[in-house]
N, C-alpha and C positions, 0 to 999 in steps of 0.2 A: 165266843170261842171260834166259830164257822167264821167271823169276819176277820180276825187277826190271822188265820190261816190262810185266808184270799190276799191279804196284804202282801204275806212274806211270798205268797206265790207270785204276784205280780213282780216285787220285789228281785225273786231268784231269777223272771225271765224278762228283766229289764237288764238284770245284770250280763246275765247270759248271751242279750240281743247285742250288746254293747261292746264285750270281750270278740264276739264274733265278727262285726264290724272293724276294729282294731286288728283282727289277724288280718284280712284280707286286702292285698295291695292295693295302693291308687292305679286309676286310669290313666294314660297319656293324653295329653293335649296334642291333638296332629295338628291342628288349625295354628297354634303358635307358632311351630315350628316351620310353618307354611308363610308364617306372615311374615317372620323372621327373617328368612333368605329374598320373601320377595322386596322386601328393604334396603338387604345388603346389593341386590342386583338393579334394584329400583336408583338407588345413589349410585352406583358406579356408571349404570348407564347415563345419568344426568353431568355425572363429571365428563366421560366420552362426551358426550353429546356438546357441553360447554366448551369443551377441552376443541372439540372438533370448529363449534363456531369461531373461536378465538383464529384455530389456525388458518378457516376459511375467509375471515376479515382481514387475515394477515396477508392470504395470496390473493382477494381482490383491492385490496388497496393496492398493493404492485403491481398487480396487471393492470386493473382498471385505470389505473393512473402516471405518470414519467417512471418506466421501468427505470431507465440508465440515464443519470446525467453526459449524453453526448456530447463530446466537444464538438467546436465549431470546423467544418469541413473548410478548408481555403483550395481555390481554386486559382489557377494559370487565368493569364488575359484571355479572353474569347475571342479566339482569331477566323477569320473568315477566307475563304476560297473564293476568288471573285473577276472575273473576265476583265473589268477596267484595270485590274492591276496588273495585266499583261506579265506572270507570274512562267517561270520557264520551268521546267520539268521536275530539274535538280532542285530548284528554288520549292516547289510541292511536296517534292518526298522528302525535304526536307524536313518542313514544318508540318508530316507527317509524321514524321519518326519524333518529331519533339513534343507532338501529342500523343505520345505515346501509340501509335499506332505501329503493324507488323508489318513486312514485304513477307509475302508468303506464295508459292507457287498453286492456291488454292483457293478462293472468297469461298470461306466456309463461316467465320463467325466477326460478329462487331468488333472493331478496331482492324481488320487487316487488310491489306491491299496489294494487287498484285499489277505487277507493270508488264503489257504486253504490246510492243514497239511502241506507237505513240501515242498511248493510251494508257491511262491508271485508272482501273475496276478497285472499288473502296466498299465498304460497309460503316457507314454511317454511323458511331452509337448514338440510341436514345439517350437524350440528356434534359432535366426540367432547368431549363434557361429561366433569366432574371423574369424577361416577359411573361415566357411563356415556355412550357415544356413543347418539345417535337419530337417525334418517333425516330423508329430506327432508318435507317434508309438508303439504299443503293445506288452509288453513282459509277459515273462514267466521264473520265475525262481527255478530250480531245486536244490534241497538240497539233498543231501546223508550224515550221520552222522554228521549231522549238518552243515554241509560247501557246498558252490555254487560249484554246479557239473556240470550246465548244462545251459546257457542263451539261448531263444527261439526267437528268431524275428516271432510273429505271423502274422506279415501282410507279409511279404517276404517271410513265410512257410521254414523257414532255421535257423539253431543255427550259435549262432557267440560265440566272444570273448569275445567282452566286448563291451559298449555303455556308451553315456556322459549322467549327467542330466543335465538337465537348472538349471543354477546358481538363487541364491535368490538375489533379490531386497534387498538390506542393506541401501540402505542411493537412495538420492539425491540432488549435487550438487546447490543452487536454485536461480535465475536469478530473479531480480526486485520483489521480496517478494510474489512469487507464482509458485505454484507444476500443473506439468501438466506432462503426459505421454500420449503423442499424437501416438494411434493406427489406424493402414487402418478399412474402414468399414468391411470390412468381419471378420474381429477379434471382433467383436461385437457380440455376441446370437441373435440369432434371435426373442427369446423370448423378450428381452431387447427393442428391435426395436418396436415389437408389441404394448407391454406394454406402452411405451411412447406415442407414435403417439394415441391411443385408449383413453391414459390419455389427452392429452395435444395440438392435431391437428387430428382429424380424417379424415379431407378432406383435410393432408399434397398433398396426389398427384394428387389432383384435384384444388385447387385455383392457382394461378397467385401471390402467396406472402402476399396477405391478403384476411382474407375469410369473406364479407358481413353477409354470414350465418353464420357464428359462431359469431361475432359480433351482432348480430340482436340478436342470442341465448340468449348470456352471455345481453345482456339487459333484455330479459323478465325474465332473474331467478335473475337476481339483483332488479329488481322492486318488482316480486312478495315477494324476502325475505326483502326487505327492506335494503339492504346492497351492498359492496360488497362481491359475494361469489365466483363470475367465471371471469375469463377474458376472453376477446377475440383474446387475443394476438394470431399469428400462431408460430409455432416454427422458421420461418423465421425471424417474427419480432424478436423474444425472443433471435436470433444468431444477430440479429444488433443492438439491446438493448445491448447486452453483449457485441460484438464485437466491436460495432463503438462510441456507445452515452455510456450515462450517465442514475443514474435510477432517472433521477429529474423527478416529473410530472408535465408539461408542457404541453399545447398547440402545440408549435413549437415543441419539442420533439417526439409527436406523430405523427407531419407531417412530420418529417426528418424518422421516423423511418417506415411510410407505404411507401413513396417514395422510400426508401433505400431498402427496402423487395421487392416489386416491382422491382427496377433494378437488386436487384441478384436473384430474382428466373428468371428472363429473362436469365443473364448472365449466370447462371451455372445450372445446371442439378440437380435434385433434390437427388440423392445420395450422390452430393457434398456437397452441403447444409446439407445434414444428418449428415455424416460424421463428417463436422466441428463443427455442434450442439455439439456432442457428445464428443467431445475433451475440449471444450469450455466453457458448462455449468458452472457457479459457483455452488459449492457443500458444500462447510463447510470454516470454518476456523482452523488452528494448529496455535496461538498464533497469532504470526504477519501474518503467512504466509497463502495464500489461495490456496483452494483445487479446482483444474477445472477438470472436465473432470471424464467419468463415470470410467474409467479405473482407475484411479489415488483413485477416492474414495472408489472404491472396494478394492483395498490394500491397504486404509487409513483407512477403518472400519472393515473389515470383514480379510486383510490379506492376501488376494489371489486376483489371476488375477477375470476379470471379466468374462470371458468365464468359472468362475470354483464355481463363486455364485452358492446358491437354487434361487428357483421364487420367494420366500415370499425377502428372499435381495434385488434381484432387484426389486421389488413391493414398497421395503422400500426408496430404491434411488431415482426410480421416483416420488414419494410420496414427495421425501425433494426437488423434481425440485421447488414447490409452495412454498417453503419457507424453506431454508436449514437452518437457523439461528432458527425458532418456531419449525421444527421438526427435529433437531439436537437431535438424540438416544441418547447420552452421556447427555447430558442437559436436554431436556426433553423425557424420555424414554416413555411416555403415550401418549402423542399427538402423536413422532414417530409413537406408534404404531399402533392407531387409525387411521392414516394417510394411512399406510400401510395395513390395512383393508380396507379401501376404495377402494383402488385400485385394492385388490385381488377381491374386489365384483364386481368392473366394469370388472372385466376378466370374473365374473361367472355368468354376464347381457348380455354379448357380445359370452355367449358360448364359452370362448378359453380352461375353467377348467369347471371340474366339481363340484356340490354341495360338493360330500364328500372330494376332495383335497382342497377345500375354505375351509370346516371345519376344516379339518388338522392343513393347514398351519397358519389361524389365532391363532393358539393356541401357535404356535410356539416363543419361546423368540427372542429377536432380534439379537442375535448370536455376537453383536460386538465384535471385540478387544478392549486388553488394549488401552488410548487414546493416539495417537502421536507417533504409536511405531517405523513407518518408519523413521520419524527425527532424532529419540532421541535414535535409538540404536549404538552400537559402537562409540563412539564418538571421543574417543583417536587415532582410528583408521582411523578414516575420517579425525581427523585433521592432523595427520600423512603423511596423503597420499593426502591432499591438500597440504602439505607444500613440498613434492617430486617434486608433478607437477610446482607447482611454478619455486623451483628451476631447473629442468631440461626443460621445457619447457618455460621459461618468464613470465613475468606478461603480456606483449604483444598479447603471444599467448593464453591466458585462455581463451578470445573469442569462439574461434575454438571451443571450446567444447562444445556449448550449442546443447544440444539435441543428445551428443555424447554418446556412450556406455561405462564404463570404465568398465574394467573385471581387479577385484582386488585380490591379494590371499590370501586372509581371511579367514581360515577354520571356520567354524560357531564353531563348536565342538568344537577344540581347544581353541576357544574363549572362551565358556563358560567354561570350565573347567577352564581356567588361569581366568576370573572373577569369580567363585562361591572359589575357593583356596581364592584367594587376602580377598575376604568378611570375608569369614568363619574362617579364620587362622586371619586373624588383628583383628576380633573380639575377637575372646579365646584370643588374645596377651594381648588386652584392659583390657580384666578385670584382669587376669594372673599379672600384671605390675601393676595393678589400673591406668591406663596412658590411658586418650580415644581420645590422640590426636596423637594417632599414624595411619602413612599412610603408602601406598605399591604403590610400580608401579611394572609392570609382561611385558618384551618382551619374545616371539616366534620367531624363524625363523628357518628356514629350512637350515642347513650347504651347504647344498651341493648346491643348488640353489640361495639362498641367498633371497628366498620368506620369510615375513613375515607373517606368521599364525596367530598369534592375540597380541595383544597390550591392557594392562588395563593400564591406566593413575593415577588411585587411586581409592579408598574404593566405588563411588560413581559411578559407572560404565556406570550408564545411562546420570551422569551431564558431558556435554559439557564445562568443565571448565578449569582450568589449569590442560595440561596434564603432569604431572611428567615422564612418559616414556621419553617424548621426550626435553623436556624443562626444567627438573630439574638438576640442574649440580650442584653433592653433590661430597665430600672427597671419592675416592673409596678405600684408604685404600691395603691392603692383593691383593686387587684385581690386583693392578698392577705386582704382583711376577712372575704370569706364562712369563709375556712378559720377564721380565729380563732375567729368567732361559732359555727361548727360544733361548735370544741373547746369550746366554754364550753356550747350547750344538749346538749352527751353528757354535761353533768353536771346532772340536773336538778332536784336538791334544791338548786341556788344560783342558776343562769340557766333563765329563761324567756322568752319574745319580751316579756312586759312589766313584765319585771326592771327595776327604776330603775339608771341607770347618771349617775355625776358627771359633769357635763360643764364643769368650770370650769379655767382655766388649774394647771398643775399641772409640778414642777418632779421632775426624774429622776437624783439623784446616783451616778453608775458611778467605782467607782474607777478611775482612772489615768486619766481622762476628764474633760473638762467638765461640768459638768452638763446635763442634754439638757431643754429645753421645748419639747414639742412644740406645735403649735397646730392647729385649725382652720384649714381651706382659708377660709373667709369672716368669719377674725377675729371672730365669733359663740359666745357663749356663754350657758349656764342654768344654772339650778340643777342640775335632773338630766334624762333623759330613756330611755324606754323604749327597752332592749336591739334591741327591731325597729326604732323609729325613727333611733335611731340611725346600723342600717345603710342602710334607705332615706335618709339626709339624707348618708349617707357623712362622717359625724363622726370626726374625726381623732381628740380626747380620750377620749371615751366607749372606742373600739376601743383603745388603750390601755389603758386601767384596766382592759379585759374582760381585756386580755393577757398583762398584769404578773399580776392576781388567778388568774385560767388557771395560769399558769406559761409561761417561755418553754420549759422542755423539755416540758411536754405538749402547745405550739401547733404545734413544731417536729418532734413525735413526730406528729401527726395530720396536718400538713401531708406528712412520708415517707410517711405508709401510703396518704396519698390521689396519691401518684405523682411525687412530688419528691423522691424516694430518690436517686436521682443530681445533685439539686440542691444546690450549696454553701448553706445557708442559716446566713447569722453569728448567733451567738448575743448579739445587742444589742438592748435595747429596739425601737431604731428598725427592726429588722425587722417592728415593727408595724406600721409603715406601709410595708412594700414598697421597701424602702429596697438591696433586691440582686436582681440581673436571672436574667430565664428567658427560654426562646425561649416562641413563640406555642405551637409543638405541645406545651410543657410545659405551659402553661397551662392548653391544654384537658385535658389528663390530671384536674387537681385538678378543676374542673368536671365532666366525667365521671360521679366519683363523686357530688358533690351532686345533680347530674340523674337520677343511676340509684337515688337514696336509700339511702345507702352501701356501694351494690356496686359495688368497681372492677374492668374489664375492659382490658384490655393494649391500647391503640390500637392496631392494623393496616391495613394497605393490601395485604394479602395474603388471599388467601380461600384456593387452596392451588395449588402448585407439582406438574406433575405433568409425568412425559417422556411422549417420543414412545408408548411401549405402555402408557399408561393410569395406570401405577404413582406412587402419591402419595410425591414427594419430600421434600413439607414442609409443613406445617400448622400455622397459630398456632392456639396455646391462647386459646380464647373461653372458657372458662371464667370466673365472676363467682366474686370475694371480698370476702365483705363485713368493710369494715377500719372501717368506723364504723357507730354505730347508725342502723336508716332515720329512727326519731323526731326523732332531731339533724337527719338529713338533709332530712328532710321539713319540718323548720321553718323552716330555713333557705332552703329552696329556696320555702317562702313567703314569706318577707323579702324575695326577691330577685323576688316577684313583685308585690311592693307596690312594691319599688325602678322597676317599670316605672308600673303604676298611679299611684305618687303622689311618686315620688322622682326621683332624678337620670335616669334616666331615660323620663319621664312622656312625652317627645314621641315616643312610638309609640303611646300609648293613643289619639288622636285616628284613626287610620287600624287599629291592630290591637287593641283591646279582648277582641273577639271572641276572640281566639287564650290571652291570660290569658297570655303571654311573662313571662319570670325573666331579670332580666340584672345588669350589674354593670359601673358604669363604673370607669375607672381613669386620675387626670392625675398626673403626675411632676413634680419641683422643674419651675418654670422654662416649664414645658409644653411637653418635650423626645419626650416619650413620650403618647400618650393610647392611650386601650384601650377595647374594649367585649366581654362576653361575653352572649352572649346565647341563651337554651334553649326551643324551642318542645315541640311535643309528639311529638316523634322525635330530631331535634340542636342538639346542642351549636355554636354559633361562635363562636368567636376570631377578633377583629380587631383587629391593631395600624395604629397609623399614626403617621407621625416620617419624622425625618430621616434621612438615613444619618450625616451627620457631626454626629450627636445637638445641631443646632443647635435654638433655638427654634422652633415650629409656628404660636404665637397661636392655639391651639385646645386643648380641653379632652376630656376623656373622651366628652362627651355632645354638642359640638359638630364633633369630630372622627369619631374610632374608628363612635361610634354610627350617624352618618348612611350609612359603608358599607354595616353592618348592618342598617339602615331600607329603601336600595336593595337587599341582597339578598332582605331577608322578601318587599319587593311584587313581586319578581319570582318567588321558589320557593311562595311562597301555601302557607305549612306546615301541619301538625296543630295544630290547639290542646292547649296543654297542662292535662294531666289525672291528676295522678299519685294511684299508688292511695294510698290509706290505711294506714298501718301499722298494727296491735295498738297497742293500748294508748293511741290516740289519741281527744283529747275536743275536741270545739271550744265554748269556753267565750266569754262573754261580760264586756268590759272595756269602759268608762266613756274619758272622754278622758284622765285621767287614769293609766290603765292599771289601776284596781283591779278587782275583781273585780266583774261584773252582771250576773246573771242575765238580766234582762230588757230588758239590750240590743243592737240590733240590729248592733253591730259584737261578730263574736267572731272567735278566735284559736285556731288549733290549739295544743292544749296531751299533753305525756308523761306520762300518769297512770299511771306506769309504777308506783304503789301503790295504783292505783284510786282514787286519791282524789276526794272531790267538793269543788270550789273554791267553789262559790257556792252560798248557801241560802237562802230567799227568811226573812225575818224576821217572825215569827207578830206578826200587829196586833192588841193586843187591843180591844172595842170601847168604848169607855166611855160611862158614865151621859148620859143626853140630860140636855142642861140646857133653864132654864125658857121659855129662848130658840127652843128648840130644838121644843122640842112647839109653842110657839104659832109657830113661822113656818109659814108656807104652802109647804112642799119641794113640787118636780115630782118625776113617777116617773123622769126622765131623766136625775136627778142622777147622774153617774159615781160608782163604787166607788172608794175609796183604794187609791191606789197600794201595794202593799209594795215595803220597801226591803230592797235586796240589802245582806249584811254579808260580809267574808271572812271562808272557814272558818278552821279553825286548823290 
C-alpha cells in the first residue's frame, strides 16, 4: 500500500514538473541574431569590396595603359633662319608670321617677337624636332642694309649661324571622330591651373575624390536660387564622368562615379589626375568631330599653342568647361562672354588680378579664329600625303601612328601663293571666257629633293573634296614632247637640238586601223626644221617623226624610268602627241627628272614620321636615280628654256627674263584640257586647267594653264634658273640655219660625248694682189676677211 502511494506521488510531481516547464517561456538566442547580420554585412561588404576591385581594374587599365587614341599631329616644313640665305627683314617677319608667330610691343611669351629698328628680338618655342628636341630660346636679329648680318643666341650669350623654328600645326590625322593633343602637365600656364581649380574645385588638394563641402555648398545656392546654378562635382569626378561613364543622370551613375573618384584619387597622385583632366576635358565640337583637351582648343579657337593665350582666353576656356555647347564663342558670342567675365571676377574676389586689369580685360573681344581652321586647311595636301603613307606603309600599319608626329614639307608660303594664283587667275579666266565652270589644280615640288611644297586640288581650296592634283587624270596633250625629245638627244650620234627634222604632212598606216595623219596645231608647215625649234614652236609633225624614228618602245621605256611606271601608256603612234591621260602629280614626276638633269627622286610630302618618344616610324627614300643621261637632260631642259624665251611660252619673258624659266605648254583636242609646266631655279609646277565635265575651255596651253603659273611666279619671286653643266658638254655655234658657226653669236649646248669638235674655222688662203690692187689707194682701216665656218666631218 506505502509503495503504490510513493508511486502516484512521484507520478503527481512529474506531472506537475512538466505542466510547469510548458508554462514558462523559451529564451532568446542573441548569438543568432548576431551571426545573422554579421552575414548580411559580411556579403555586402565582399560585393563592395568586388564591386570596388572591378571598378579599380577598370581605371588602371585606362590609365595605366593608351588612355586616348590620339590622332597623328602634322606638321608645316621645318624652316630655318640662317645668315647664308642673306634673308631681308620683311623676308623674316614674314616667315615669322606664317609660323605662326606674333609682333607684339612686348617679348613676354614663346612665339612672339617684336621689331625695334634693325633688329628682331623672338622667343624661340621649344619644340621636340625629328633629331632631336631644343628648348625654348631667345634671339636677336641683326640687320645691316636691310639683310641678316648678325643671329644672337641671348641665353647662351654667343652668335651663331643659324636656328630651326617649330613647325605649324596644319592638319590632324583623327582617330574615332575626336581631336585631342595630349601635353605633360608642365606645358600647361600656370595661370590656367589656377584659373580652373579656383573655378571648378578649390579643395582639388585636399578631398579624397569627392568633397562633402562643396556638395553641401553647391546645395545651399541651388536651394536659395531655386534652381540649378552650381554643382558639386570635383574635378575628379568630372575626369570619370568624361573618362569612364556616361552624362545620363542617374542614381547609379552618381554612385559608380563617387566610388570611381574615390579609387583614383587613392590610386594616383593628384597631378596625375590634373594632368589627365586637362587632356580630357570636352571642349566644343567641329562638325562630327569633338574637341578635348585645353591644348587642342587653344589651337582650335584662338590659333596658338596654350602656353601662348591672354588670361581673358583662358578665362574663356574655363568658363566653356560649364557648358562648352551654351557658351560656344562662334555660336553664342554674349553668353561666351558673359561667362568669361565671371571668371575674370572670381580671379579679382580671390586677389590673383587686380581691379584695373579686370577692367581691361572684360572689354576685351574674344579674339577667336576663323571656325574649324585646323581641319579644313590644306586639304588636297592632307589627302595627298594620307594616300603616300597608305601606300608606303600598309593599311596595317596606320595603326602605329596614333598620336605619332608627321613632319611634312609643306611650305605654308608656297602654299598660299599657288592657292591665291589658282583663285585669282581661274576667276579673271571665268568671266574672260563667260565659262564659270572652269577649274585648276597647282603641284609644287622641289627638283632637287623631290619635297612637295604645296598642292591645290581646285578653286576651293578649303573643301576637302575631289582633289584634281592628285586624282584627275586628263589628256596632257604637248606635254608629253619634252620626254620624246629627251629619248631622242640620249642618243647623240642621230639627234642633236639642231638636228633637221621633216615637217611636212605625213600619213601613218597601223594595221587594223585607219590610217592616222596627224597635223600641226596651226595647219603650218616646211620643209624641215631644227629638233629644238621644233619643240619651242611645239610642232605636232616634227615630234612625230622624232618618235616613230626613236621607236615607240624606247619613248615609252624612257617615259617609265622617268616616273610613269604606273602609267597606262598605249603603245600607238598617237601617243606622240599625249593622246592618254595622267594626273597633274604625274606629270610633275616626268618633269622632275628633266629639272634635276636625269636624276629622278620619288616625290614626297613626308619628311619623317616619328611617335610620341622620339623614335623614327618612317622615312621616304630621297635618294636620287639617275635613269637618263644629264646631257640628254640638260638639253632639253634648254629647249624648254627657249620654249619660254622665244616660244609658246614667251609671255613671261616680258616681266621674268631675268629668272631664264623652262616650261611647256600643253592644249588637248577640242581645248578640253590646257596645261602648263613650268621650272625655275629650285621647283618644278604643274598646272592643269579644264573643265570637270571635260567640256570646252576656249583657252589654250599658254592662254590658259600658263597665266596661273605667271600669277604664281610674281607672287613666290623664285631663284633664277642655272643648272650646272654636265661633262662632256660644248656649247657650239649655229647659223639660222642650224649648221655649224664658229663664229656666231647664237650657240647651243651640244654631247660631245667623243670629244668631238664640230666647227673649224677654214684656212683663207691669201691670193696674188692684182694690178688693180697695187694701184688703188687702200686705208689702213680696211677690215680683215672674214673666215668661214665648214662642218667638221
Amino acid at each position: 500500500m506505502s509503495q503504490e502511494l510513493e508511486k502516484e506521488k512521484e507520478a503527481e510531481n512529474s506531472t506537475q514538473h512538466s505542466a510547469t516547464q510548458e508554462a514558462q517561456p523559451p529564451t532568446p538566442k542573441k548569438s543568432t541574431w548576431k551571426w545573422f547580420f554579421f552575414k548580411v554585412f559580411f556579403t555586402l561588404f565582399c560585393l563592395i569590396a568586388f564591386y570596388g576591385l572591378y571598378l579599380d581594374s577598370k581605371i588602371r587599365a585606362k590609365m595605366d595603359g593608351q588612355i586616348w587614341r590620339l590622332p597623328a599631329e602634322v606638321y608645316s616644313k621645318i624652316e630655318s633662319i640662317r645668315l647664308e640665305d642673306n634673308l631681308t627683314l620683311e623676308q623674316i617677319k614674314q616667315m615669322l608670321w606664317d609660323n605662326g608667330y606674333r609682333q607684339t610691343s612686348m617679348v613676354a611669351a614663346p612665339g612672339d617677337f617684336k621689331l625695334e629698328n634693325d633688329t628682331i628680338v623672338l622667343i624661340r618655342r621649344a619644340f621636340p624636332f625629328p633629331d632631336q628636341p631644343e628648348a625654348q630660346r631667345v634671339f636677336r636679329l641683326r640687320f645691316q642694309d636691310n639683310k641678316l648680318n648678325i643671329i644672337e643666341d641671348l641665353i647662351n650669350r654667343r652668335t651663331i649661324d643659324s636656328f630651326r623654328l617649330a613647325p605649324k600645326l596644319i592638319a590632324m590625322l583623327q582617330s574615332e571622330n575626336e581631336e585631342r593633343l595630349a601635353i605633360p602637365l608642365q606645358n600647361y600656364p600656370r595661370l590656367l591651373i589656377d584659373t580652373l581649380i579656383l573655378t571648378e574645385d578649390r579643395r582639388f588638394y585636399e578631398h579624397e575624390g569627392i568633397s562633402p563641402i562643396g556638395i553641401l555648398r553647391a546645395m545651399i545656392t541651388n536651394i536659395r536660387a531655386g534652381q540649378t546654378v552650381q554643382g558639386g562635382s570635383t574635378l575628379t569626378q568630372q575626369l570619370v564622368k568624361n573618362l569612364f561613364l556616361t552624362n545620363d543622370r542617374t542614381f547609379t551613375r552618381k554612385i559608380n562615379e563617387a566610388l570611381m573618384a574615390v579609387i583614383l584619387d587613392w590610386r594616383y597622385d593628384k597631378n596625375r589626375i590634373l594632368e589627365t583632366y586637362l587632356n580630357e576635358i570636352y571642349l566644343g565640337q567641329n562638325g562630327d568631330t569633338q574637341i578635348h583637351g585645353f591644348e587642342l582648343a587653344s589651337q582650335f579657337f584662338f590659333g596658338r599653342p596654350i602656353r601662348e593665350i591672354s588670361l581673358d582666353q583662358i578665362a574663356l576656356l574655363v568658363g566653356m568647361v560649364k557648358g562648352p555647347s551654351l557658351y560656344n564663342p562662334w555660336r553664342n558670342p554674349t553668353y561666351a562672354t558673359e561667362r568669361r567675365n565671371v571668371v575674370l571676377k572670381l580671379l579679382v574676389e580671390h586677389k590673383v588680378i587686380g581691379q584695373e586689369l579686370y577692367e581691361l580685360l572684360i572689354k576685351r573681344p574674344l579674339g577667336v579664329q576663323t571656325r574649324g581652321q585646323i581641319a579644313r586647311n590644306y586639304p588636297a595636301f592632307i589627302q595627298t600625303l594620307q594616300t603616300e603613307l597608305r601606300n608606303n606603309m600598309g593599311e596595317h600599319k596606320i595603326g602605329s601612328l596614333l598620336g605619332a608626329r608627321i613632319f611634312s614639307t609643306l611650305d605654308t608660303k608656297q602654299q598660299r601663293y599657288a592657292e591665291q594664283a589658282v583663285v585669282s587667275t581661274v576667276a579673271d579666266l571665268q568671266i574672260k571666257t563667260k565659262n564659270p565652270h572652269l577649274q585648276s589644280a597647282l603641284v609644287v615640288a622641289n627638283y632637287h629633293t623631290g619635297e612637295i611644297s604645296a598642292i591645290v586640288g581646285g578653286i576651293q581650296t578649303q573643301y576637302a573634296g575631289f582633289n584634281r592634283a592628285l586624282n584627275a587624270k586628263r589628256q596632257i596633250g604637248s606635254l608629253v614632247k619634252p620626254s620624246i625629245y629627251l629619248a631622242a638627244l640620249s642618243q647623240p650620234e642621230q639627234f642633236r637640238l639642231n638636228t633637221p627634222i621633216q615637217n611636212q604632212p605625213i600619213t601613218i598606216r597601223i594595221k587594223g586601223s585607219p590610217p592616222w595623219q596627224p597635223r600641226n596645231y596651226d595647219r603650218r608647215y616646211s620643209g624641215s626644221v631644227m629638233l629644238m625649234d621644233a619643240l619651242v614652236r611645239s610642232l605636232n609633225i616634227p615630234t612625230v617623226n622624232i618618235g616613230m624614228k626613236v621607236g615607240l618602245n624606247k619613248v615609252i621605256e624612257t617615259q617609265k624610268a622617268m616616273g610613269w611606271d604606273k602609267v597606262a601608256i598605249p603603245k600607238v603612234p598617237a601617243m606622240l602627241l599625249g593622246s592618254y591621260s595622267i594626273s597633274p602629280y604625274d606629270v610633275t614626276k616626268s618633269f622632275q627628272v628633266i629639272a634635276n638633269l636625269g636624276e629622278r627622286i620619288p616625290l614626297t610630302t613626308i619628311d619623317a614620321v616619328v611617335d610620341r618618344q622620339g623614335t623614327i616610324l618612317y622615312q621616304p627614300d630621297k635618294r636620287g636615280e639617275q635613269v637618263v643621261s644629264p646631257q640628254a637632260a640638260y638639253q632639253t631642259l634648254y629647249a624648254m628654256q627657249q620654249v619660254v624665251e622665244r616660244g609658246t611660252g614667251r609671255s613671261l619673258q616680258n616681266d621674268f627674263a631675268a629668272l631664264r624659266l623652262a616650261g611647256k605648254t600643253g592644249t588637248t583636242n577640242d581645248a578640253r584640257d590646257t596645261w602648263f609646266v613650268g621650272i625655275d631655279g629650285e621647283n618644278v609646277a604643274t598646272v592643269w586647267l579644264g573643265r570637270d565635265d571635260n567640256g570646252e575651255t576656249k583657252l589654250t596651253g599658254a592662254s590658259g594653264a600658263l597665266q596661273v603659273y605667271k600669277d604664281y611666279v610674281q607672287r613666290s619671286q623664285p631663284k633664277a634658273l642655272k643648272p650646272n653643266q654636265p661633262a662632256e658638254m660644248k656649247w657650239i655655234g649655229i647659223n639660222s640655219y642650224g649648221s655649224w658657226d664658229c663664229n656666231s653669236h647664237r650657240t647651243i649646248p651640244v654631247w660631245a660625248n667623243k670629244n668631238q669638235t664640230f666647227c673649224q674655222p677654214r684656212p683663207v688662203s691669201t691670193p696674188q694682189p692684182s694690178l688693180w690692187d697695187v694701184l688703188k689707194d687702200t686705208t689702213p682701216n680696211t677690215p680683215a676677211p672674214v673666215e668661214e665656218a665648214v662642218p667638221a666631218n
